[in-house]
C-alpha positions in Angstrom: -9.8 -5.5 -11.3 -13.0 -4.0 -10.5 -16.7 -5.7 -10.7 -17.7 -6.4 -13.9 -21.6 -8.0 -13.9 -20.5 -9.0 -17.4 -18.7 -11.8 -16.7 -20.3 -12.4 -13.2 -23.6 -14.7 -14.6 -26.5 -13.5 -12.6 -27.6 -16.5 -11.4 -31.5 -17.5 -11.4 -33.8 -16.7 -8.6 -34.3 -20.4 -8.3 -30.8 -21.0 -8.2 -30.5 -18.5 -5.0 -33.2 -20.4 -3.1 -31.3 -24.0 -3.5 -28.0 -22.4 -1.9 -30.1 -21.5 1.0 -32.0 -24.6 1.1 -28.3 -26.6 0.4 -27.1 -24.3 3.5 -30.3 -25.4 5.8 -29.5 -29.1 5.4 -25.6 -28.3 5.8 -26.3 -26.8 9.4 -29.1 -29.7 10.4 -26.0 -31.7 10.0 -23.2 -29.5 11.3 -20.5 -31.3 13.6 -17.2 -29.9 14.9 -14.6 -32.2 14.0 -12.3 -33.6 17.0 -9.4 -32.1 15.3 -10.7 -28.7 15.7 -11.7 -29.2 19.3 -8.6 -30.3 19.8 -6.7 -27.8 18.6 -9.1 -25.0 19.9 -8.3 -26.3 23.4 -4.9 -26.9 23.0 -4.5 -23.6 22.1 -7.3 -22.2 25.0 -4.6 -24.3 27.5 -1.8 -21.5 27.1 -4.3 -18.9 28.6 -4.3 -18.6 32.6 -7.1 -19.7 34.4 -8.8 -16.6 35.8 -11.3 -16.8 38.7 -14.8 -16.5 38.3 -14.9 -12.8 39.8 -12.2 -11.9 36.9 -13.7 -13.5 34.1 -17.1 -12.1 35.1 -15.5 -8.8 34.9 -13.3 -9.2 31.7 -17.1 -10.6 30.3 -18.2 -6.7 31.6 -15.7 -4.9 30.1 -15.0 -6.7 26.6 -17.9 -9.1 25.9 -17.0 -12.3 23.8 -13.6 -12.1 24.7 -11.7 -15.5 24.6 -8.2 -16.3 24.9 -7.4 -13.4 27.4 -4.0 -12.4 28.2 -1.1 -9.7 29.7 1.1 -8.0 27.5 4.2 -10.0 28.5 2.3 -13.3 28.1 1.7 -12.2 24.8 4.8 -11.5 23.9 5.8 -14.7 24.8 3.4 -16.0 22.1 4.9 -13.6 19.9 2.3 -11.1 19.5 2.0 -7.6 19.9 -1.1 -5.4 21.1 -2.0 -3.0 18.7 -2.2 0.8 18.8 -5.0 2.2 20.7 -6.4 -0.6 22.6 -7.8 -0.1 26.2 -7.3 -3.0 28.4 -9.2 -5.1 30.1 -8.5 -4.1 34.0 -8.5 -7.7 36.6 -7.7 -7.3 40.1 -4.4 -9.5 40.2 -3.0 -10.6 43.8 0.2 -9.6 45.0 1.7 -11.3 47.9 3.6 -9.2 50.7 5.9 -10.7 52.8 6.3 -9.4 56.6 8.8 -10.4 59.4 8.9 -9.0 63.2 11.7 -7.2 64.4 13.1 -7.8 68.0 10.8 -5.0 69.2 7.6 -6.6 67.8 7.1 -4.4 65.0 5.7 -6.0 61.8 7.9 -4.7 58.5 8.2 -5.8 55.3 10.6 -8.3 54.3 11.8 -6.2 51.3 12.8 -3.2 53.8 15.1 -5.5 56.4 18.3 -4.5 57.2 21.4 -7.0 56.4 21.2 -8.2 59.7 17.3 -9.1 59.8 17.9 -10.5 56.8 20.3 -13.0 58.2 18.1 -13.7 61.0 14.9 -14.2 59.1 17.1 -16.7 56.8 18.2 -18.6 59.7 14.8 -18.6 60.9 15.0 -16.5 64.2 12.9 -14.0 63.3 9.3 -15.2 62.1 7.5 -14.2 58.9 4.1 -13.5 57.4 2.5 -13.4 54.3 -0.3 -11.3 53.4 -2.4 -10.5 50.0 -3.4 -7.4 48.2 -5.0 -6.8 45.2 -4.6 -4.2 42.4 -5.6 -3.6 38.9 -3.8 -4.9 36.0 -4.5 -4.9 32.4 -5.1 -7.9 30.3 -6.0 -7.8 26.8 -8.0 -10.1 24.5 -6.2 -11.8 21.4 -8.6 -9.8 18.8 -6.9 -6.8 20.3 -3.3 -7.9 19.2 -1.6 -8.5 15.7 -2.5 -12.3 15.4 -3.3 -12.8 11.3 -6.2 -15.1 10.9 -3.9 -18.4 10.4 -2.8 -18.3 13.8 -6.3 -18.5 15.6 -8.1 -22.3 16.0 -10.9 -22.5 13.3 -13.4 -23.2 15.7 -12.1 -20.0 17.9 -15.3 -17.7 18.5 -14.9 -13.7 17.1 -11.5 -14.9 15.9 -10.3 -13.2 13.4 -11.1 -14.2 9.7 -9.8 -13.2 5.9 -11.7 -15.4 3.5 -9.9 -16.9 0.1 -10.6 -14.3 -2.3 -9.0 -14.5 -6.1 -9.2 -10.9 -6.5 -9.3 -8.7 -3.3 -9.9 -5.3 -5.3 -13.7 -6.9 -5.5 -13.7 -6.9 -2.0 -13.2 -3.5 -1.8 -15.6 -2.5 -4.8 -18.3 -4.1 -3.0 -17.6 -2.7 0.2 -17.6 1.0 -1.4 -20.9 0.0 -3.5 -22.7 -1.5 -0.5 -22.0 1.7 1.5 -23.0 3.8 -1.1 -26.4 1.6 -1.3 -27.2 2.2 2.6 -26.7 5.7 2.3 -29.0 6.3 -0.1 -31.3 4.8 2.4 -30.4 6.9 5.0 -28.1 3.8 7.1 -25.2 5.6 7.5 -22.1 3.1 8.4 -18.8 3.7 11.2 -16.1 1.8 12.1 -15.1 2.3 15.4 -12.8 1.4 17.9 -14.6 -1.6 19.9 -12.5 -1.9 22.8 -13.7 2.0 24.0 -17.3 1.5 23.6 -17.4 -1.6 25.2 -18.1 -3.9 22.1 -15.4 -6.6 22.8 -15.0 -8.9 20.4 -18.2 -8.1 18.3 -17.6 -7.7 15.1 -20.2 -4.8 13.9 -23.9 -4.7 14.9 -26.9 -2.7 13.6 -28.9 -0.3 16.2 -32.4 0.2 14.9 -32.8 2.9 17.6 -30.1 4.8 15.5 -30.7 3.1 11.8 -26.6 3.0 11.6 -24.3 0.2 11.3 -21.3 -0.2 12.9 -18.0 -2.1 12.2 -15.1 -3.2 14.4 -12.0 -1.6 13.0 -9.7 -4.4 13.8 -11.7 -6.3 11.1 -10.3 -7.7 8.0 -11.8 -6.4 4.9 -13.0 -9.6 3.8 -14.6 -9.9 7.2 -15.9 -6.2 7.0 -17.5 -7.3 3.6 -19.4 -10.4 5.4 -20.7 -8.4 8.5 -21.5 -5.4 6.5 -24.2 -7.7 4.5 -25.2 -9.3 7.7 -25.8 -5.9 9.3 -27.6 -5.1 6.1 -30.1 -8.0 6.1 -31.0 -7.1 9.9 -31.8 -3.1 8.9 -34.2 -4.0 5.7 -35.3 -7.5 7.5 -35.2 -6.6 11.4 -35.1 -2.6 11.1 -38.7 -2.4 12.1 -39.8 -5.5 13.9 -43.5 -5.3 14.8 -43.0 -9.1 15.4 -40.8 -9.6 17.5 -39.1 -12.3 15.9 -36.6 -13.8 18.2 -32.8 -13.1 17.7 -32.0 -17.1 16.8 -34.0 -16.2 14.1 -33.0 -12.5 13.2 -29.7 -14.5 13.3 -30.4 -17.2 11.0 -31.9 -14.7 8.2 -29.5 -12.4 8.1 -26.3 -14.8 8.2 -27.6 -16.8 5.8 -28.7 -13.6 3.2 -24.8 -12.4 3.8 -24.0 -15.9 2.7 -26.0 -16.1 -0.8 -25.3 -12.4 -1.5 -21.3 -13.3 -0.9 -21.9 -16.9 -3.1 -23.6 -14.5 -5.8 -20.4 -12.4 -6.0 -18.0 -15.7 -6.3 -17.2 -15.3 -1.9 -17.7 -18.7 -0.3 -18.1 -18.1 3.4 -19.4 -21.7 4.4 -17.2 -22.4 6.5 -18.0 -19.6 8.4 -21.4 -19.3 8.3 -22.9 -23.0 9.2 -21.0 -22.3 12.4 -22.2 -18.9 13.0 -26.0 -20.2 12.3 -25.4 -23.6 14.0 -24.3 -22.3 17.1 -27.0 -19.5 17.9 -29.8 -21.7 16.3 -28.9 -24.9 18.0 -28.9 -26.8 14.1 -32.5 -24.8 13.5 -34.0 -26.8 16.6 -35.5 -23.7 17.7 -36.5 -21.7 14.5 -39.7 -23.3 13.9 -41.1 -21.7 10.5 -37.8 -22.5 7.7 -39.9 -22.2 5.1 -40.9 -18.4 6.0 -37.5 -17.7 6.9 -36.4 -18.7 3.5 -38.6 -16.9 1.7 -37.7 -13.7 3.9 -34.2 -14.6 3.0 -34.9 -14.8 -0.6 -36.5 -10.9 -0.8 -33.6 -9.7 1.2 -30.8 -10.9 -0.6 -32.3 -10.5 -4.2 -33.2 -6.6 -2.9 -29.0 -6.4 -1.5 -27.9 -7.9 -5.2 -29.6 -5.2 -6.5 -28.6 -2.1 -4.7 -24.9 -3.3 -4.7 -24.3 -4.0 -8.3 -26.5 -0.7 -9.1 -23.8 1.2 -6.9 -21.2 -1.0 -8.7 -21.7 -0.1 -12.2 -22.0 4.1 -10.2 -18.2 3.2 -8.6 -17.2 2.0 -12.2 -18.2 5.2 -13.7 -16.6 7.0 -11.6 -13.1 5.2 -11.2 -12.9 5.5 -15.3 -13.8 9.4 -14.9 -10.9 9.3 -12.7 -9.0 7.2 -14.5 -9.3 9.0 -17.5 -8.0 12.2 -15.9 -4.5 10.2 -14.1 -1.2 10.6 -15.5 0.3 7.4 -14.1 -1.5 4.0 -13.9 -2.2 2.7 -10.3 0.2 -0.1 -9.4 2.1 -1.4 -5.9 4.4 -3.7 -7.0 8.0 -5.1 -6.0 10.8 -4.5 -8.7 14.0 -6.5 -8.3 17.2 -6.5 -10.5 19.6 -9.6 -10.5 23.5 -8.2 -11.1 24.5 -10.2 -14.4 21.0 -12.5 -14.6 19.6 -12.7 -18.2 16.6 -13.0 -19.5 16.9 -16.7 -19.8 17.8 -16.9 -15.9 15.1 -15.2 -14.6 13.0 -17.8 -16.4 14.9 -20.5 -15.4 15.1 -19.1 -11.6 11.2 -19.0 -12.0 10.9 -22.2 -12.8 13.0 -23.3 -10.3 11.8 -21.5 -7.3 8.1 -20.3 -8.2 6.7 -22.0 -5.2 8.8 -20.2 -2.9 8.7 -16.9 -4.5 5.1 -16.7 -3.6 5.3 -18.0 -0.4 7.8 -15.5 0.5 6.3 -12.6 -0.8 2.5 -13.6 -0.6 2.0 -13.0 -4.0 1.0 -15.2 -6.8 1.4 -13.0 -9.5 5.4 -12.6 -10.3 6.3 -12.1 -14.0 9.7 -11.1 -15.5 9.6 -7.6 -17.4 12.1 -8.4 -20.5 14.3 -5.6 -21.7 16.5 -5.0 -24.6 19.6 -4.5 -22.9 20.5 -2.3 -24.3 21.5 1.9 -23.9 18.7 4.0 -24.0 19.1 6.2 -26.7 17.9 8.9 -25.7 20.2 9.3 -22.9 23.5 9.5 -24.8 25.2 11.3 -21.4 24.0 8.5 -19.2 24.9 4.5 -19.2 21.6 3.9 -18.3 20.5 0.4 -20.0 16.7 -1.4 -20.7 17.0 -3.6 -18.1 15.1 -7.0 -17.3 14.1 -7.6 -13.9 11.5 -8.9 -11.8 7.9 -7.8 -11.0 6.2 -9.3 -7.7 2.5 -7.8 -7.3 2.1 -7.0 -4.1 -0.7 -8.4 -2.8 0.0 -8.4 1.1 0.5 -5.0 1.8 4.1 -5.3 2.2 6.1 -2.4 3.0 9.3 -0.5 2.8 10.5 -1.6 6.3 10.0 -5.5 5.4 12.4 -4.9 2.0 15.2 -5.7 4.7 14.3 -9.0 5.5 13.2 -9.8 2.3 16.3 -8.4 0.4 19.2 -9.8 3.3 17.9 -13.2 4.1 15.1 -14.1 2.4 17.0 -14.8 -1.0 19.6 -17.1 1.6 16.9 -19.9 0.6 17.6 -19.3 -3.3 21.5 -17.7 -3.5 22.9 -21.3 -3.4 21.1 -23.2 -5.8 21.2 -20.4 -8.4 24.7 -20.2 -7.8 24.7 -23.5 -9.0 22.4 -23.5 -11.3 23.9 -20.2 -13.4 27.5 -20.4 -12.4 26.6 -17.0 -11.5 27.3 -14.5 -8.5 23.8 -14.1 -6.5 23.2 -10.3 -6.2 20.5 -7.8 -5.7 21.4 -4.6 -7.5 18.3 -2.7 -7.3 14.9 -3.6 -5.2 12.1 -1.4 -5.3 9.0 -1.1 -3.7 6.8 1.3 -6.4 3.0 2.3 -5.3 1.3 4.6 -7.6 -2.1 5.4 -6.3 -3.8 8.1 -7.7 -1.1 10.0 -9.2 0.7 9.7 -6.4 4.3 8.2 -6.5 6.5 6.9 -4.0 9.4 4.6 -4.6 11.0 2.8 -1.0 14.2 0.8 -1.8 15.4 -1.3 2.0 17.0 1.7 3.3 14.9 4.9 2.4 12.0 6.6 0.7 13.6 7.3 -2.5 10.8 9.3 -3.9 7.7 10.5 -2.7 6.0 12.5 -5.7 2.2 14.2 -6.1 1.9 14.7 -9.7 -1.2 16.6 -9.0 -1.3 19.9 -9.5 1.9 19.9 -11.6 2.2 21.9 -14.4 2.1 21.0 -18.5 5.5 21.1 -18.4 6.1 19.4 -15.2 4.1 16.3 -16.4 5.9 16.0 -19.3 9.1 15.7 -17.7 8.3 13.4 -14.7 6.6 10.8 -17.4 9.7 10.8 -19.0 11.3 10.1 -16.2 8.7 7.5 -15.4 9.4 5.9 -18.6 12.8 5.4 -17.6 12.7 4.3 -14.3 10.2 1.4 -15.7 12.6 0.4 -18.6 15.9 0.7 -16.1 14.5 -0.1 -12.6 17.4 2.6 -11.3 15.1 4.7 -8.9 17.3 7.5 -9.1 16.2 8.7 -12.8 13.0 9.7 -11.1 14.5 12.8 -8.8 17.6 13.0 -11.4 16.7 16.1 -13.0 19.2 16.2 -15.7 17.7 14.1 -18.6 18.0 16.5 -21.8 17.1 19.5 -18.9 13.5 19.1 -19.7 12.3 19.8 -16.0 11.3 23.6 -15.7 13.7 25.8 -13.1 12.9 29.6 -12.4 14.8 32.0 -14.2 16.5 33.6 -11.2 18.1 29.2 -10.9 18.8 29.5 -15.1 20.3 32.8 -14.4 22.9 31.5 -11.6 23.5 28.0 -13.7 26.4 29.4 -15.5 28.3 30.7 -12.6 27.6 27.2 -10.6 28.6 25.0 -13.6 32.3 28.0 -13.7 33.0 27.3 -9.9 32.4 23.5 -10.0 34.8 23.8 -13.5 37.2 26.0 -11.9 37.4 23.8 -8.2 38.1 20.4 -10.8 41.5 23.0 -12.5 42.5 23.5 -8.8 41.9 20.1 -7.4 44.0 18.4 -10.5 41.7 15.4 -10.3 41.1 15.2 -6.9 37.5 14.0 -6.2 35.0 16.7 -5.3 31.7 16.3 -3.8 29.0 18.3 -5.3 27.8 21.2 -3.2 24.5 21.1 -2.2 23.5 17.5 -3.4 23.1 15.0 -0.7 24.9 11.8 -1.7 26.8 9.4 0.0 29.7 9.5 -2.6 31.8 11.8 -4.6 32.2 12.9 -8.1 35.3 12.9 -9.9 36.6 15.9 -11.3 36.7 14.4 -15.0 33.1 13.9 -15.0 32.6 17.6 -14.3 32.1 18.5 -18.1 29.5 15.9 -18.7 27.6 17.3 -15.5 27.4 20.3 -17.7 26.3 18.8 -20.4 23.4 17.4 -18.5 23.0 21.0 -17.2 22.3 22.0 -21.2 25.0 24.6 -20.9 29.1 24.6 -21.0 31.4 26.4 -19.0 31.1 29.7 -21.5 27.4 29.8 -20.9 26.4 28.6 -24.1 23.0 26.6 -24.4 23.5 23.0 -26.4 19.7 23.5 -27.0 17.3 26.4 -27.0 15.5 27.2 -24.2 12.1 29.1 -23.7 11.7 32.2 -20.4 8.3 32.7 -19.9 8.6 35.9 -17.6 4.9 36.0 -16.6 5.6 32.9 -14.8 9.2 33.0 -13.7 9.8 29.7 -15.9 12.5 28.6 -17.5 12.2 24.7 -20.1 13.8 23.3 -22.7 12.0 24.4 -26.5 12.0 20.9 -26.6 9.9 20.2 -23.8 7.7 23.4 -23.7 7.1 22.8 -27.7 5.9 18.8 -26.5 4.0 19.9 -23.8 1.7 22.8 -26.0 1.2 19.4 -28.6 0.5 16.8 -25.8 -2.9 19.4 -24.9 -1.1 20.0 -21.2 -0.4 23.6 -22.0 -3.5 25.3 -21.0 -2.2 28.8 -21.9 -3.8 30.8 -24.7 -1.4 33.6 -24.8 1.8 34.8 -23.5 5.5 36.5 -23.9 8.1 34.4 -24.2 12.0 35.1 -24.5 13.8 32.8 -26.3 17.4 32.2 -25.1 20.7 30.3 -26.8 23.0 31.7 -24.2 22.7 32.5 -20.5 23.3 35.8 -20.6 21.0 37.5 -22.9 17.6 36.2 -25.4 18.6 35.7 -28.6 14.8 38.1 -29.1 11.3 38.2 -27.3 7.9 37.6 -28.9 4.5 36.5 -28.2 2.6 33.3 -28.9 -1.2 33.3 -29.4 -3.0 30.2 -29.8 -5.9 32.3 -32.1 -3.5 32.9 -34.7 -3.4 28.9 -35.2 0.4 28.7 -35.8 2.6 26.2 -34.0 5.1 27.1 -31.6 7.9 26.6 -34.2 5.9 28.8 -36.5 5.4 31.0 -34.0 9.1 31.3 -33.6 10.1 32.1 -37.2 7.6 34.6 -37.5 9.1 36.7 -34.5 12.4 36.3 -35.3 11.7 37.6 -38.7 10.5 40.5 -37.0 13.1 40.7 -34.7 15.9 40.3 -37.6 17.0 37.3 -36.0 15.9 34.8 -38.5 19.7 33.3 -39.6 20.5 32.9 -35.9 17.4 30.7 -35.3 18.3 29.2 -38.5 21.9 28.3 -36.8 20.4 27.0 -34.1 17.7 24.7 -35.6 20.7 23.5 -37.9 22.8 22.6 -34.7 19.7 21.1 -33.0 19.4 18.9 -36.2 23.0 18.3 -36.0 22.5 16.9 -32.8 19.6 14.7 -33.4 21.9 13.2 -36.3 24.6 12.1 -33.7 22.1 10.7 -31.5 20.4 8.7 -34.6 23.8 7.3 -34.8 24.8 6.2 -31.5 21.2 4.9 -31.1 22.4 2.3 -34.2 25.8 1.2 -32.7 23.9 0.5 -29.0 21.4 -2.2 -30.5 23.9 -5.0 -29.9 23.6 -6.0 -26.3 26.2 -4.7 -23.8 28.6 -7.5 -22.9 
């Protein structure tokens, strides 16, 4: 949900001035408890203790790094080092071990023959023990995967994600803040720290350069604090003719990022009063307050003010773009219980909410309620309205953690709903769906099921993969996305319609030879086979039987080398996709020939079915169209019927 300064109260100049002067007395009187000492230097223990010429030079190399450690030793912890992080070189010492032989010549231990071995163990031959040194790389913890939870709150440069309600605010913000400082020339970076010898720093302002510059390791909550900070320094600090001192600089522009983040519902206390605490010594040595506050004041009334202009811009902007998307953004996590009503996904929800959103880091799970029922619209399909579950996903998880989640993750649950239903535990369809930008890809725990840009797709396209769409969110089956059969509405060139009639013969004619032998179909990669009865209802799908006859007419436009269903050219010109004004068209009832060409103008103001008649007539085809419209309605008829008897639910 983006930004909406509606129902965010802009809160009172007066109002802004007491959280700062609430914050001043709050960091007079800030004290780290013992608990967090204690657990910063229980956790500070499990680092080695470096000598002083090392930590000096890991000091050099990353500056404000902390708990310091090898890769190994990390793993240990159970952390990783992420990608493209230089380490931090120490010289480490490496003992040698060196014996005389019986001529007096000093070897190494490691190269003694069987013999000298036996000697040197039975103490006959003596040994020495010298040290070398080399380089070896260490890495600091900010460098590795730790999440925020696993670093001491007192930990300096730790990393830090603040409790946010809605983290899509985080990101409008960030984007409006940006856009605010480049239209005053501050253009921002984030860059890798641990190459330009940043360490630990979390982003900094160079006035030299008028840029600000973020760590890319940080979180975005984080990037959202420092970015403010960095702000308050360029419009506070940018161009300091009095040298203020940087206890000061500090204390201003922390404590703007902190009433700018309160003004937009962020609480960073808890951060902050340390921050300011530690570099001001509890505002011991910042000797003017009052000034300070009223500097803080300016600044953060003047950020308010640029960020929520730049808000209201990204606003505009996302609806223009809404406005113009086919599919609504989503990332979600779809999950379909084998033989679980509607009633038992309530009840499961009631029974294991709490872990639910533990496990999946999402506090937003909801039960999408179907009819259960056939669709009726797919009469050659047993494709049903399903109910299932819908987990938003809110922590970024991914098709490669579906696994765990799917496999033992639901170990916690299967037993106690077993119980509690009577009911076989079983996941028959989990999905991970992200739609960004009209962009569609669908993961289930094996594979990438679908991976679709509806950009750039034609009318007819469109209309077809929204159908599809609109199946795949009633069913939660991924396959109806990439299944291109529903009613044939997806366009194919003509040269594919053409060589449909002889593919649908041969698969016909290999089912006659095979006498019901199970065939795969050529081609298709699946991991299963078709049986030879179901051969005829593939053709069906295809729109045309074995003799080449069409069960529905279907439009060539030759200009284009596309071939669609009437049907779904005729929706797509009503819909406003079809941005053609003019063009020939051949309209076709069998494979092998069109039943007549014509040519549809969209000056003449007549609809495509209009259209239609009107050529035929010329073309003395008009009781053939006649036939065909009578069979189309014929068909509707059927499905009107066996759209009544599928209403009851399918036991």
């Amino acid at each position: 949900m983006a930004y909406n300064k509606k129902n965010w109260i802009k809160q009172k100049e007066e109002e802004k001035k007491q959280w700062a002067k609430d914050a001043v007395e709050s960091i007079k009187l800030y004290e780290r408890s013992p608990e967090d000492v204690k657990d910063y230097l229980d956790f500070m223990s499990r680092m080695y203790s470096y000598s002083p010429r090392n930590i000096g030079s890991i000091q050099r190399q990353f500056p404000g790094a902390g708990f310091v450690a090898s890769k190994e030793k990390y793993k240990e912890l159970g952390f990783e080092i992420l990608p493209d992080q230089r380490g931090i070189d120490i010289m480490v010492p490496t003992p040698v071990k060196y014996f005389k032989d019986e001529n007096g010549r000093e070897k190494q231990v490691k190269y003694a023959s069987k013999i000298e071995k036996e000697l040197i163990a039975e103490n006959k031959l003596s040994t020495s023990q010298k040290t070398f040194f080399s380089l070896k790389p260490v890495y600091d913890i900010t460098q590795t995967n730790a999440k925020p939870e696993d670093y001491p709150k007192i930990y300096p440069n730790g990393r830090v994600d603040f409790d946010v309600t809605d983290k899509n605010i985080v990101k409008d913000i960030l984007q409006a803040t940006e856009r605010y400082l480049e239209s005053n020339n501050i253009p921002v970076r984030s860059e890798n720290y641990s190459l330009i010898g940043m360490g630990a720093a979390k982003g900094y302002y160079s006035p030299s350069e008028n840029r600000i510059s973020l760590n890319r390791l940080n979180t975005d909550t984080e990037n959202m604090t420092v970015l403010i900070h960095e702000t308050a320094h360029a419009i506070m600090h940018g161009d300091d003719s009095n040298m203020t001192s940087t206890p000061v600089k500090e204390f201003e522009a922390e404590l703007t990022s902190y009433v700018v983040n309160k003004h937009f519902g962020i609480d960073t206390s808890s951060f902050s009063n340390e921050y300011i605490a530690q570099w001001t010594h509890k505002l011991t040595n910042v000797k003017d307050v009052e000034t300070s506050l009223k500097n803080i004041s300016s600044a953060s009334t003047q950020i308010i003010e640029g960020i929520e202009e730049n808000l209201e811009l990204e606003q505009e902007i996302a609806l223009e773009k809404k406005m113009d998307q086919v599919l609504e953004d989503r990332n979600e996590i779809r999950l379909t219980l084998s033989q679980y009503d509607y009633n038992d996904y309530v009840g499961m929800l009631d029974a294991h909410a709490d872990l639910l959103k533990e496990k999946f880091k999402s506090d937003n799970i909801y039960i999408k309620k179907g009819t259960e029922t056939k669709l009726p619209d797919q009469n050659d399909t047993l494709l049903v309205d399903k109910n299932y579950l819908v987990i938003e996903n809110q922590s970024d998880i991914t098709g490669e953690d579906l696994k765990d989640l799917q496999y033992n993750t639901w170990k916690d649950i299967a037993l106690s709903e077993g119980e509690r239903t009577g009911k076989h535990f079983s996941i028959s369809a989990m999905y991970l769906v992200i739609a960004e930008d009209d962009h569609l890809t669908i993961e289930n725990s094996i594979a990438k099921s679908t991976d679709l840009d509806l950009k750039g797709k034609s009318g007819e396209e469109l209309e077809f993969y929204k159908k599809a769409i609109e199946v795949f969110d009633k069913t939660n089956n991924g396959m109806t996305i990439d299944n291109l059969s529903f009613e044939n509405d997806m366009p194919i060139s003509f040269e594919d319609f053409r060589s449909l009639h002889e593919e649908i013969e041969a698969m016909m004619s290999q089912g006659t030879e095979k006498d019901n032998n199970n065939l795969s179909r050529e081609g298709v990669e699946r991991d299963y086979v078709v049986p030879v009865q179901q051969l005829e209802m593939m053709a069906r799908k295809f729109g045309m039987d074995k003799e080449g006859k069409l069960k529905q007419p279907v439009i060539h436009l030759p200009e284009e080398n596309l071939v669609t269903t009437l049907k779904a050219f005729s929706s797509s010109l009503s819909s406003g996709y079809n941005e053609r004004e003019k063009f020939e068209y051949g309209l076709y009832t069998h494979q092998d020939q069109p039943l007549y060409l014509g040519q549809y103008d969209t000056k003449e103001n007549k609809s495509l079915i209009e259209t239609l008649k009107t050529d035929a007539e010329k073309n003395d085809k008009s009781a053939e169209l006649n036939e065909v419209f009578k069979q189309v309605r014929e068909q509707n008829k059927q499905k009107t019927m066996e759209m009544e008897l599928t209403k009851a639910p399918i036991k």
